[in-house]
N, C-alpha and C positions, 0 to 999 in steps of 0.2 A: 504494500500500500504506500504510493507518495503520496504526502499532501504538501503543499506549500500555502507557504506564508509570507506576507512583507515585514520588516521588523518596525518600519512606520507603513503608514499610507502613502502611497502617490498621488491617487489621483489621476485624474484623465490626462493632464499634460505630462505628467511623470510616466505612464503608460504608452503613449504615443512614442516618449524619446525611453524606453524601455532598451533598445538593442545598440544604443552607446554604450561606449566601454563605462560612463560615469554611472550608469544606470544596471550594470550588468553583470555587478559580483552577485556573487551567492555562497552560503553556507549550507552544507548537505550535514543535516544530523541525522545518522544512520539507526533512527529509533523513532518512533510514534514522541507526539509534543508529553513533555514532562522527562523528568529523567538525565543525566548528567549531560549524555551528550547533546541533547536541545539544549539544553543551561549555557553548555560553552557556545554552541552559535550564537543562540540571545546575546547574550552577555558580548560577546566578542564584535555582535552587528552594533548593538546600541552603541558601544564604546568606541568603535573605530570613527563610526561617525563625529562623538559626542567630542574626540580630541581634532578631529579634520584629517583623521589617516585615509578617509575615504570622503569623496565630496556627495555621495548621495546612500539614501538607504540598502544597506544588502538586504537580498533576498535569502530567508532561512525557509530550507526545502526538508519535509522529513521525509526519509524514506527508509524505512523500518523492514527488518528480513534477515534472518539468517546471521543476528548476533553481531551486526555491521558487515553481515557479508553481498549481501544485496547491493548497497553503497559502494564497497569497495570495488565490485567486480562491473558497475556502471562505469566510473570512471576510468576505471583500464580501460575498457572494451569500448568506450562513446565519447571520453570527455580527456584524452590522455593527454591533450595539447592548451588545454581548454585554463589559458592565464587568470582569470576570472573567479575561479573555483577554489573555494578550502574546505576540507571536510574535518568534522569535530572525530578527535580519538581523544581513548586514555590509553592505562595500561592495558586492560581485554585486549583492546586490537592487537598488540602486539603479542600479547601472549597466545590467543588464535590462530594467526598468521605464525608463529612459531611452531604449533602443533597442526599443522593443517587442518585446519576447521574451513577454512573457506575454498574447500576443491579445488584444491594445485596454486590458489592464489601467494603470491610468494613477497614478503616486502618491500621486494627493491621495483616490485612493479608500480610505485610510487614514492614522494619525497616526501620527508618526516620535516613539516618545519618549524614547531616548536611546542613547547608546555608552557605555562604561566600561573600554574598554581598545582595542588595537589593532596591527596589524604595520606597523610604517611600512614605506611606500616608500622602496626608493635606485636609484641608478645607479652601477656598481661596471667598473671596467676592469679588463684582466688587468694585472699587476704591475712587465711592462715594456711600459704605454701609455706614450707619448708626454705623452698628459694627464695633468695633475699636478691640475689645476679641472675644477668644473663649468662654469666661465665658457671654458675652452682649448676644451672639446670645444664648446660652444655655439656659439663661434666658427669652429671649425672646421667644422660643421655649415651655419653660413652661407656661410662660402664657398665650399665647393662639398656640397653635400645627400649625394649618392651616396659620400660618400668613409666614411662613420660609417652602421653597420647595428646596430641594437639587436637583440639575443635576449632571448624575453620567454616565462614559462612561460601564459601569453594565448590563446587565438586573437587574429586580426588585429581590433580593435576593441573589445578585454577591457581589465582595469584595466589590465594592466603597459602594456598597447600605449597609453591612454591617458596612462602617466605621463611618457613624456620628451614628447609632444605637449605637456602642460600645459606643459611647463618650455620647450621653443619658442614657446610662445604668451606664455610671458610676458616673454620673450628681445624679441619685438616681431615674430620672425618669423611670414609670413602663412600663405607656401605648405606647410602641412605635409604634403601628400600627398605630398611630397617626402622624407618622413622615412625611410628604410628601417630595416622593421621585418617579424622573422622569428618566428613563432610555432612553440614546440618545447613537449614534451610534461613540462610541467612546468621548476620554479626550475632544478634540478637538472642540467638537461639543457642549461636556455640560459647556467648559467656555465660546461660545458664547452667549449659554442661561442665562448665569449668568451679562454676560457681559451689553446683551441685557434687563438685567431687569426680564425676565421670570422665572427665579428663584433666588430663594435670598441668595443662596450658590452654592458652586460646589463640589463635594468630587470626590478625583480621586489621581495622582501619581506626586512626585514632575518632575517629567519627562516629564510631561503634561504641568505643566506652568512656566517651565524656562523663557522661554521667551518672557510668559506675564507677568510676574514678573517685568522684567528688562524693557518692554516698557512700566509699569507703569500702565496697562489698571485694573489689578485687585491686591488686597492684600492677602497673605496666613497671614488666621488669626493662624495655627498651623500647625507645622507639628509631624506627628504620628509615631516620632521615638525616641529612647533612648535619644538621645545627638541629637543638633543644628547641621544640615550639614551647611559641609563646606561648603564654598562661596555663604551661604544665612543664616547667622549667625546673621541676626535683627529677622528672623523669631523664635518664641517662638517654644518648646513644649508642647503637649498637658497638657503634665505628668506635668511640672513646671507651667501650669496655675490650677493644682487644679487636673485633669483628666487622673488617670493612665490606657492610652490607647496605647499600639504600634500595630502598624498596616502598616508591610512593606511588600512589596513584593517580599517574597525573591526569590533567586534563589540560588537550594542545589540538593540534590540526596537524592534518599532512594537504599536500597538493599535487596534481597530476604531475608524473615522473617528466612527460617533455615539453616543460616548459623552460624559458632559457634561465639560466642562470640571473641574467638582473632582473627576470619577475618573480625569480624565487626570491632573491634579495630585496626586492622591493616589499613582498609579502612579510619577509622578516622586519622591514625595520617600521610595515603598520603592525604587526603582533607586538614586537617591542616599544612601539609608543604606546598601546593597551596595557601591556605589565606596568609600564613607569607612573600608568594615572591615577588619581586618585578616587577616580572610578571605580576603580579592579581593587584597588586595597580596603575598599569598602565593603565591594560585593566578597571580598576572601573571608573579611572578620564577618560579615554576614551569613556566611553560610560553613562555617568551619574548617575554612582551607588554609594549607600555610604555602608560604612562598616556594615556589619550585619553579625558576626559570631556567630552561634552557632553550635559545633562540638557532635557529639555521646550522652550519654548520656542524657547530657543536653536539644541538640535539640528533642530528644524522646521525652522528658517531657515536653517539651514548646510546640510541635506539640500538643500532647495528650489533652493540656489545652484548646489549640487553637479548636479543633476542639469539644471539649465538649460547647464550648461557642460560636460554631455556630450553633452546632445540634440548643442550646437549643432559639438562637435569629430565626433560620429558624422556630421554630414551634411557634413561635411568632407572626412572620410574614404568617404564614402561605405558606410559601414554600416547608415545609414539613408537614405531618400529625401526 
């Protein structure tokens, strides 16, 4: 199902000059309206406008299918040149696109061009663990596997199930199909397994447990981002206990693979006038995001890392072959 939307109205003479280039961007959120990635076109159409990175309203197009696979696979096949075009991702896409979820579609068959915000990862205990560190459980974990089971609002092979895998892998431990790891329907559900005892961890998004946090019911032994978010600044990172792991999930765009280089640059530096405004640092502390930029370049190279190091934990785990 696509639907589209304008992010303002035009109007009949807005409609008329529709097929100029000023008239002509668009955002493809690869989900029915509501939902993260409608969030980030909204957000990213109003704001581009609101600083002048674009002179007229983008067009935000939903087109929902196949876990953002529908999206992805229009714009390889229709729209591969198409300068005009950003589509909203987070971390999912790339972790799909890692495990082949979207039939042969591969990520170099478009350009990652940037993130601007993000939910970090944690790993959070109930409140009378045992574990006090990320480094007690990690230990504990190697010496005997079976004794520590993660709840993860995931299926088995998703980010959160991904996320304390990284942080074993960078522990130095090999065997992690060893890791026990429970997939529950949704954040929500896997801190009451933790809560309740049945598992002896939770991995999932600091988004998940603000507010078991604050009523005390569980501890985040870490969280899986560059730098301490704000206003949960007792919480450690992973990286400063020993374990260089980030793992957030961000929310960014890619754009059609051939387009030239100065419209990929030119895209980078309206996505980076959006991060720098005080529009975006509003809508972040509004809806519980922390800062996570990576623009152009860069974020190519970070995606590219990212998803070599899930291919190669999915064939570990045995999610892929």
């Amino acid at each position: 199902m696509t639907t589209t939307f304008r992010a303002f109205g035009l109007g009949a003479f807005g409609l008329m000059l529709a097929s100029t280039s000023a008239l002509a961007t668009e955002c493809i959120a690869p989900a029915n309206p509501g939902g993260g990635w409608d969030f980030t076109c909204r957000q990213v159409a109003r704001i581009m406008q609101e600083v002048g990175a674009i002179d007229a309203p983008m067009v935000v197009t939903n087109m929902a299918g196949a876990g953002g696979g529908v999206a992805f696979a229009h714009v390889v096949t229709e729209r591969n040149s198409d300068a005009d075009l950003i589509v909203a991702a987070s971390s999912a896409t790339t972790t799909r696109l890692a495990q082949n979820a979207f039939a042969g579609a591969t990520a170099d068959q478009v350009r990652f061009l940037g993130a601007i915000g993000g939910d970090p990862g944690v790993i959070v205990v109930a409140k009378d663990s045992p574990f006090q560190s990320l480094g007690d459980l990690v230990e504990a974990i190697k010496a005997d596997p079976g004794s520590v089971a993660f709840a993860g609002g995931s299926a088995v092979g998703g980010f959160d199930h991904m996320k304390p895998l990284r942080v074993m892998k960078a522990a130095g431990f090999t065997d992690i199909t060893k890791i026990k790891y429970i997939g529950v329907d949704g954040g929500a559900d896997a801190i009451t397994q933790t809560i309740g005892g049945f598992t002896q961890a939770m991995t999932g998004d600091m988004s998940e447990i603000t507010g078991f946090i604050k009523s005390g019911d569980v501890r985040a032994l870490a969280v899986l981002s560059e730098e301490r978010v704000a206003g949960f600044d007792d919480i450690p990172t992973a990286r400063e206990q020993g374990f260089d792991v980030i793992a957030v999930n961000w929310r960014g765009l890619y754009v059609p693979k051939d387009i030239s280089d100065d419209q990929y640059n030119a895209w980078a530096d309206k996505l980076r006038a959006v991060a720098e405004s005080e529009q975006w640092q509003q809508v972040m502390a509004e809806n519980g995001l922390a800062p996570f930029t990576k623009i152009g370049g860069d974020f190519q190279a970070w995606v590219d890392g990212v998803i070599v190091d899930e291919v190669a934990l999915s064939k570990e785990i045995g999610v892929i072959q």
